[in-house]
C-alpha positions, 0 to 999 in steps of 0.5 A: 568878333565885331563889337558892334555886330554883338551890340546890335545883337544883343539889342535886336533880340533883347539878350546880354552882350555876352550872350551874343558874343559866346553864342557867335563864337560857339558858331564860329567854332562850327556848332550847331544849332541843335548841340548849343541849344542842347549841351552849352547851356550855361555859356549862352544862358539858356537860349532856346534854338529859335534864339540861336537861328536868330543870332545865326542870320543877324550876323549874316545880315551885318556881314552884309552890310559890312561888305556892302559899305566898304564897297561904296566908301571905295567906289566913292573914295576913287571918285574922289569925292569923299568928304569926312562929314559923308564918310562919318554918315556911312560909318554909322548907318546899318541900314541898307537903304540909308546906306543906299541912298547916301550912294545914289548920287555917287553911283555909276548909271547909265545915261539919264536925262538929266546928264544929257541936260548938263551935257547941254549945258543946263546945270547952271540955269537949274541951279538958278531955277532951284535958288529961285531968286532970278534978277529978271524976267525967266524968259529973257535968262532962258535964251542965254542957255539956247544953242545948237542943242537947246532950241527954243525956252521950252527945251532949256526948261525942261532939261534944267527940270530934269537936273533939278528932278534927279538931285530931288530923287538923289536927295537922301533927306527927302527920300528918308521923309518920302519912305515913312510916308510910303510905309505909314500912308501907303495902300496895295490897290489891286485890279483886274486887267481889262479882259480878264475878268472871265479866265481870272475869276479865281482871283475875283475877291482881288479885281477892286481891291484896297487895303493898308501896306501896314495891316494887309495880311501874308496871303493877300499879298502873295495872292496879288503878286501871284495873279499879277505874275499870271496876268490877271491882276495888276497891284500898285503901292503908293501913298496919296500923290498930293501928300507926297507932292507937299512933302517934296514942295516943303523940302525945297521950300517951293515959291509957287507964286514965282516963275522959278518956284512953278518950274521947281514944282513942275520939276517936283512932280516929275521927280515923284512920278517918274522917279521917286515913286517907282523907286520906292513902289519897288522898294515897298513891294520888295518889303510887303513880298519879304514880309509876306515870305517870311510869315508864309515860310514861318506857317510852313516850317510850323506846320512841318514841325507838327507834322514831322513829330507826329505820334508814331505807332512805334516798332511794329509789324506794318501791312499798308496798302495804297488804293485804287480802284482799276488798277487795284491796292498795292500791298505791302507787309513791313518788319517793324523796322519798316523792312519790306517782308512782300508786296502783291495786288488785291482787288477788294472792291470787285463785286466778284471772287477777287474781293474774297481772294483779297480777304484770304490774302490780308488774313494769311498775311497778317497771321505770317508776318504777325501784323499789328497793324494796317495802314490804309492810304487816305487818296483815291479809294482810301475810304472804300478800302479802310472799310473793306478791311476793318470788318475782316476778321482777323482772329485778333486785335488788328489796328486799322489807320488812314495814313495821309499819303501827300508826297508819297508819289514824290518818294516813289519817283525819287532817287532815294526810294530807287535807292532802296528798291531797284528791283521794284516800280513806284506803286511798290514804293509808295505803299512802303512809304505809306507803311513806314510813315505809320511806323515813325513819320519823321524817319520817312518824311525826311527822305522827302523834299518838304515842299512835296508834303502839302503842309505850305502856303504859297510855298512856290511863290516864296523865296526859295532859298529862305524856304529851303534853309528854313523847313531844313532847320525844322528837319534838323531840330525835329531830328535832334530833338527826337534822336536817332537810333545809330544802329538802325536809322538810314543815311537819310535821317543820320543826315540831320543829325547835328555835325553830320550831313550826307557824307558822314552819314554814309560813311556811318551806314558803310561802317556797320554793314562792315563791322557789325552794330555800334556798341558803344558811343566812342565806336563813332571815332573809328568811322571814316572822316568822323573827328573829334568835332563831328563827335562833340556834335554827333554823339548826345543825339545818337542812341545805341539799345543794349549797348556797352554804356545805358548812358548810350542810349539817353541824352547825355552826352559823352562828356559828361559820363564822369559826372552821372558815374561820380554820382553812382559811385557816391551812392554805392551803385552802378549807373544802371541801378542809378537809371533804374531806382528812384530812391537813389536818385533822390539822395543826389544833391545835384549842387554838389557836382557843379564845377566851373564846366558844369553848371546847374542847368546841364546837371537839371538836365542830366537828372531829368534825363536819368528819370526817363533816358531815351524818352520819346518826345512825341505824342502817343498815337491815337486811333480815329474813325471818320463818320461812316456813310460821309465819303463823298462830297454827296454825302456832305450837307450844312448842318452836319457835325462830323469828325475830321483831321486838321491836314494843314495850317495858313494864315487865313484859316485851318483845312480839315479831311472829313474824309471825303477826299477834298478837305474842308476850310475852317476859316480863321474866324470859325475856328473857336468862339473866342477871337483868333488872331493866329490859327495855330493859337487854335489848333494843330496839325494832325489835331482830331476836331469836330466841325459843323459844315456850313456850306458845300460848293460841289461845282468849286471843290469847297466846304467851308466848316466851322469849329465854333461850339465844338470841343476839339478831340484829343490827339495832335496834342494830348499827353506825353509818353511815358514808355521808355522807347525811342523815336527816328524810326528805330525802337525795338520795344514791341509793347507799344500800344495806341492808347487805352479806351477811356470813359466817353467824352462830348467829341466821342459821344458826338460820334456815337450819336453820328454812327446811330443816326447813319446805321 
């Protein structure tokens, strides 16, 4: 373990050493994220995951640095040109750039002018011209320096002005002063390409544009890079030239009133616009371009997070239906275990006999397969279809919900849904989608590439690769942090699953279509390839129901069975009475069963777990109606106060369905009557609002909405279950029920008022 890696560390993130060096060292020894975070609390002093992650990439960042400074030590060392002074300056920097530009003197190029100059041997008359101290006329020095390949006084000139331009730009000290410059003066100007005014139009706020490098916010930024990539735009970074051009005069002490001291400010002004410029312009705009990522990366994993712990409706008897208008509703019946049961096609918004078949059809479904509830896809004729079917009747109490079906087409076509129904088309496919994704979202979104979900912002333009890792440590948190049913969850959700991946998940399915359910946690050892590691990992977020142990369906994890089992044995009972009685449980002094493996912290969490094993901790699922007679933007006029949903976050504002099939943006200065500098300090996602309409452009597909004034409804991030059932897809507690009616509140009275006035 590097000492200085863990100083670094420790410094960066503002925790101990040892909190460092024991949390990379549990990440060399192959835990995970989710399991330290978890189950060794007391050796990294109760770092939360996001911590962890940090650890996790500063010490990939060091690594990098290490490598990359051994390389140039080596490259400089077999120059032989390595001093002990720069050897010592290398040592010490863990900054890339520093480290960078330390180099660039030493680091092998193609031929530059400057080397064509010295080849013409001019490097003698530039150092004369850099001291500045010619003993005669400059004129009458220069034509000792003409021969076959310097003709005349000017070409002389101009190639010691080369040399003396390459040594400024390969000038650490200068380009240290030059770069705070750059990142404390420096503005992103944008504009528009002469003739592309018309085809570009989409980027019009950008054509004259000029703002701060250090204050101009994530989408700005990927929005120019965006437009310059489709030709559109073209964006420069850069400081005031005189105040650079002062810095590279001061360096070099430049006497203008001198022939020598014009040429060192000519060959100044050289090494500015051709060579310093550009390489810092490049260096800024990598920097704006990695920022930008990161905080349009941290908006999208947020996002996904709330998303993917959407309220469930639990297990339940699904009918979904994906709408169409020509080709008709693709329809779906689902166990509550998300099993397709059957699958036809209605046609309910015929004006004809085939709107009455439809009727029949969901009524015999929904008594033959006891239905609980209907979920109704939120895309082209979602409203007309939700309608439809809330006015059957359907001699008992039916659940009708819209169901945001971004990405379903993406699951239909994907190898993973032709996986799972060989024999049936995409439309099939993603009506299931559509049904599951009511029954537990976060089991069906993983099967879907997270980019495909529409939660992002900019989510193409970033780097894919800190993308992909980022938005698969949300899946793997979200998973973890909910649970797993072992003997009900698919290999895709198994997966996640700390100290799996693919391989074992499979291995785990195949196990029990072989043997039958789990029964108990310790069964996990007889599945193929899965060792004692993977176990250690696996086990405290796999849940067993009805199992051997009830300790196999909480969160504690297996090596800690003799505490809890010490614990029932002191107070004369078994485990299950100990889950089970809140009067025994409060007899436990939880300081009598500390040991030097088992801290207080991990017996807090165990008595915690013991209250409420296998909570879910999701919220409840809330039952919501848009405002009836609001279905197209037609229908939308200033003024009005709908109900909607917020269907995703950005930078720049929160985007709401009205239920009109173009979602409206609340722009971040709208979103509350107090000053919002982050729009998920205002809302959330799948959060119920009510918003005021401002402004409809029907002819540009926008509706600008305000929350100002209006008191957000509840859902998207009320109160907690309090049930007993477990999440990822696989709960066997057929009581859950949506939430009970309570007494009117100022969002449901608003809707009351809203359903009289359309009526």
């Amino acid at each position: 373990m590097n000492a200085k890696h863990i100083e670094l560390i420790s410094s960066e993130l503002g925790i101990a050493k040892k909190q460092a060096e024991n949390t990379m060292n549990l990440l060399a020894e192959g835990s995970t994220v989710p399991f330290i975070s978890r189950y060794r609390k007391e050796v990294t002093g109760s770092l939360d995951e996001v911590q962890i992650a940090k650890i996790e990439d500063l010490q990939k960042r060091y690594q990098e640095v290490d490598e990359r400074r051994a390389f140039i030590i080596k490259t400089i060392t077999e120059q032989d040109k390595m001093t002990p002074e720069l050897l010592e300056k290398l040592e010490a920097s863990w900054v890339l750039t520093e480290l960078e530009d330390m180099y660039l003197p030493y680091k092998p190029k193609r031929k530059t002018r400057a080397m064509a100059a010295i080849e013409k041997g001019l490097e003698p008359l530039a150092n004369l011209i850099m001291d500045q101290q010619e003993t005669g006329a400059l004129d009458e020095i220069i034509k000792g320096y003409l021969n076959e390949q310097v003709l005349t006084g000017d070409d002389a000139l101009k190639g010691a002005r080369d040399i003396i331009a390459e040594r400024m730009n390969e000038n650490a000290e200068l380009r240290d002063k030059m770069r705070k410059l750059f990142n404390n003066t420096s503005k992103f100007t944008a504009k528009v390409i002469e003739g592309k005014e018309e085809e570009g139009v989409k980027y019009k706020d950008y054509f004259e544009f000029n703002e701060d490098i250090t204050t101009i916010p994530s989408h700005r930024v990927l929005a120019i890079l965006r437009g310059e990539a489709e030709g559109f735009l073209y964006g420069t970074i850069a400081p005031v030239e005189e105040d650079a051009l002062e810095i590279i005069n001061d360096q070099f002490v430049v006497k203008k009133n001198t022939p020598s001291g014009e040429q060192v400010a000519k060959a100044g002004t050289d090494a500015y616009k051709r060579l310093l410029r550009p390489s810092l312009e490049n260096e800024f705009r990598a920097q704006a371009k990695e920022r930008a990522d990161a905080e349009a990366i941290e908006v999208f994993a947020e996002n996904l997070r709330q998303l993917l712990l959407a309220a469930p409706l639990g297990p339940k008897a699904v009918i979904a239906i994906d709408p169409g208008y020509r080709t008709g509703c693709k329809v779906v019946a689902l166990d509550n275990q998300g099993n397709m049961l059957d699958n036809d096609v209605i046609y309910p918004l015929e004006k004809n006999y085939k709107r009455d078949d439809a009727e029949h059809m969901l009524r015999k479904w929904v008594d033959k397969y006891d239905t609980a509830a209907i979920a109704v896809g939120n895309g082209t004729a979602g409203r007309e279809t939700e309608e439809f079917v809330k006015k059957i009747d359907f001699g008992k109490k039916v659940i009708v919900f819209m169901v945001n079906e971004s990405g379903a087409s993406v699951y239909s076509a994907s190898e993973v849904a032709r996986e799972e129904f060989p024999d049936h088309d995409v439309t099939v496919r993603g009506a299931v989608s559509i049904g599951r994704r009511l029954i537990d979202p976060l089991a069906e979104l993983v099967k879907i590439d997270p980019k495909a979900i529409g939660v992002g912002q900019y989510q193409h333009d970033v780097n894919q690769s800190h993308l992909k890792q980022s938005l698969d440590r949300v899946v793997i948190s979200c998973v973890n942090n909910v649970g797993v049913n072992l003997n009900t969850a698919s290999k895709h959700l198994l997966a996640y699953v700390s100290g799996l991946g693919p391989s074992l998940a499979e291995n785990i399915v195949k196990y029990r279509k072989e043997n039958g359910a789990f029964k108990n946690r310790k069964e996990l050892k007889k599945v193929t390839r899965l060792g004692d590691k993977a176990f250690e990992q696996c086990a405290g977020f796999l849940r067993i129901e009805n199992g051997d142990n009830p300790l196999d369906n909480s969160a504690v994890h297996p090596e800690r069975y003799e505490v809890i089992e010490a614990m029932a044995a002191k107070q004369n009972c078994t485990v299950q009475e100990l889950i089970g009685q809140t009067d025994l449980r409060k007899k436990i002094n939880p300081k009598e069963y500390i040991t030097e493996e088992v801290g207080l912290l991990t017996i807090e969490d165990i008595m915690k777990e013991l209250e409420k094993p296998s909570r879910d901790p999701r919220d409840e699922i809330a039952i919501f109606e848009y405002a009836e007679g609001i279905k197209s933007m037609e229908d939308v006029k200033p003024g009005m106060q709908l109900p909607g949903v917020v269907t995703n976050i950005t930078a720049f504002g929160a985007f709401v369905d009205i239920g009109v099939k173009q979602d409206g943006l609340v722009h971040i200065s709208h979103l509350s009557n107090r000053f919002v500098s982050n729009p998920s300090e205002a809302v959330k996602l799948n959060q119920k609002v009510m918003v005021t309409v401002l402004e409809v452009d029907i002819a540009r597909k926008r509706i600008s909405l305000s929350m100002k004034d209006n008191e957000p409804a509840q859902g998207g991030g009320g109160q907690r279950r309090e049930n007993n059932n477990r999440g990822g897809g696989n709960n066997n507690n057929n009581n859950r029920q949506p939430k009970k009616e309570a007494p009117l509140n100022d969002f449901q009275a608003k809707l009351l008022a809203l359903k009289k006035k359309f009526d």
